[in-house]
C-alpha positions as CSV (number, residue, x, y, z in Angstrom):
1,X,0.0,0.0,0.0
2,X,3.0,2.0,0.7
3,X,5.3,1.4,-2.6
4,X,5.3,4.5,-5.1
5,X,5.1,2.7,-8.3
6,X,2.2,2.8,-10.0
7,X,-0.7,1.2,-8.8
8,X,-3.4,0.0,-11.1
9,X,-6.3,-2.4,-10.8
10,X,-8.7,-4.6,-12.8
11,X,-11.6,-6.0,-11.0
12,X,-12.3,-9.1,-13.5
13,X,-14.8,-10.7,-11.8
14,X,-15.5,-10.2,-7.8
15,X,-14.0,-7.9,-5.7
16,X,-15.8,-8.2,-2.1
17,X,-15.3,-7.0,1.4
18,X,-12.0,-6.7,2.9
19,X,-10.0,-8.5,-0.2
20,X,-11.2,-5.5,-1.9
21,X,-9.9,-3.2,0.0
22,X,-6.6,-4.6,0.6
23,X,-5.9,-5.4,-3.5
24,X,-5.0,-1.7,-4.6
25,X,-8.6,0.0,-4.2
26,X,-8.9,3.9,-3.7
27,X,-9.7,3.4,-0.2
28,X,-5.4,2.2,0.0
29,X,-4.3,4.9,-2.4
30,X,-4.1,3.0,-5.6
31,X,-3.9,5.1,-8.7
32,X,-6.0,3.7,-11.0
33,X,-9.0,1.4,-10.6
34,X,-10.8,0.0,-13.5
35,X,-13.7,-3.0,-13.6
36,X,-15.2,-5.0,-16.3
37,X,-18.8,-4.7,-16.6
38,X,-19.5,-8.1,-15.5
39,X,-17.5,-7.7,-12.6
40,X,-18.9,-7.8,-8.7
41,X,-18.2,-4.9,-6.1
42,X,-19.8,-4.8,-2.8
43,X,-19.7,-5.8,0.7
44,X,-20.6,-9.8,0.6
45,X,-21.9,-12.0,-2.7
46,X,-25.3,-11.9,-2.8
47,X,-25.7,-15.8,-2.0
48,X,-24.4,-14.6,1.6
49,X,-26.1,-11.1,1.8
50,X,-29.4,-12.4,1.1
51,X,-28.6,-15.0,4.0
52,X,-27.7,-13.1,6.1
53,X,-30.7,-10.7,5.4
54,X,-33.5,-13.3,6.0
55,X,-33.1,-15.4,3.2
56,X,-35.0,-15.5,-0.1
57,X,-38.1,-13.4,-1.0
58,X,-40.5,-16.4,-0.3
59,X,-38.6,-16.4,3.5
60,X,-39.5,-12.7,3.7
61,X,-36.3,-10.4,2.3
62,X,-36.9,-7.9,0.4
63,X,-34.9,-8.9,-2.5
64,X,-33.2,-12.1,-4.1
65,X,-29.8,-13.1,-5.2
66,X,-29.9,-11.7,-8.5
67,X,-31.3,-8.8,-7.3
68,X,-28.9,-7.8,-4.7
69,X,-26.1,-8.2,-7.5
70,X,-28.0,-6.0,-10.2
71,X,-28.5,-3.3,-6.9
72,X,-25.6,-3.6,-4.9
73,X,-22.8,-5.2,-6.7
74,X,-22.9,-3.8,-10.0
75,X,-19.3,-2.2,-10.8
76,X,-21.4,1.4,-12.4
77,X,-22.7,1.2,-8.8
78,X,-18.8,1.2,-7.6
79,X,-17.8,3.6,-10.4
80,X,-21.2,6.3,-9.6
81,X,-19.4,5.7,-5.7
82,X,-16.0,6.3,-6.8
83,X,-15.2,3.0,-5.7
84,X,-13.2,2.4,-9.4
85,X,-12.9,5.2,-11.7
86,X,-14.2,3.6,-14.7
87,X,-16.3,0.3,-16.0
88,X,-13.8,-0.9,-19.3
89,X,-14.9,-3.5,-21.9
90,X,-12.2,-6.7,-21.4
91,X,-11.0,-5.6,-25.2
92,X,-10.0,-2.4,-24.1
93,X,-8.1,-3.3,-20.8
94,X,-4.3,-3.4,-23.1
95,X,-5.3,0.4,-24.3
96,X,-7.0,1.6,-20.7
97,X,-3.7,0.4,-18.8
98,X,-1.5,1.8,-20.9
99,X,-2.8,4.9,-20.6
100,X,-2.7,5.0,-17.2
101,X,0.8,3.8,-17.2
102,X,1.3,7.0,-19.5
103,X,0.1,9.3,-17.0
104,X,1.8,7.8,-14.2
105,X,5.4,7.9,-15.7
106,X,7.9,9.1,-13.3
107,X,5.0,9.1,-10.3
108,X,6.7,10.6,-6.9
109,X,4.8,10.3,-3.9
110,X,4.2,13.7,-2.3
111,X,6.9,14.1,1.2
112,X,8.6,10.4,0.0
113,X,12.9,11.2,0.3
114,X,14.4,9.8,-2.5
115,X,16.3,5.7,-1.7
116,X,19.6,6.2,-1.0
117,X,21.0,3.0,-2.7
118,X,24.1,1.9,-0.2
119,X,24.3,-2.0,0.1
């Protein structure tokens, strides 16, 4: 979380919870976070959430698995949040991180002294 190379994501399929947070995300400074739109961002799946909630909507919950996912862990939900700064189609992915790397050449973190390099 600490290193000052650039740091750049791509949620593939599902980022939830704490592994989230801990794999590059905004929340740990990373510089670039991107998503594919059938990727998953939220707290929990929805298998667990709706568990957790009460079950399915025949058990009384106010929503079902699929719903949950289409609400809650939809990466434009993440994106609109700020969790990821944009949803990429997989063929653009090459092109998106390049880009990034682009802008991110020669990246200094603000305060960071430079390494001395003694051995």
């Amino acid at each position: 979380a600490e290193a000052t190379v650039p740091k750049i994501s791509v949620i593939t399929r599902k980022a939830y919870g704490g592994a989230y947070c801990v794999m590059s995300s905004k929340h740990l400074r990373g510089d670039f976070n991107y998503a594919w739109p059938s990727a998953e961002v939220a707290v929990m799946g929805a298998k667990g959430a709706v568990r957790v909630l009460g079950g399915s909507k025949g058990n009384g919950s106010t929503f079902t698995e699929r719903e949950y996912s289409e609400i809650y862990a939809n990466p434009a939900i993440a994106s609109h949040r700020g969790y990821v700064d944009d949803v990429i189609e997989p063929r653009e992915t090459r092109r998106v991180v390049c880009e990034a790397l682009a802008v991110l050449r020669g990246k200094r973190e603000l305060g960071t002294p430079p390494v001395e390099k003694k051995i």
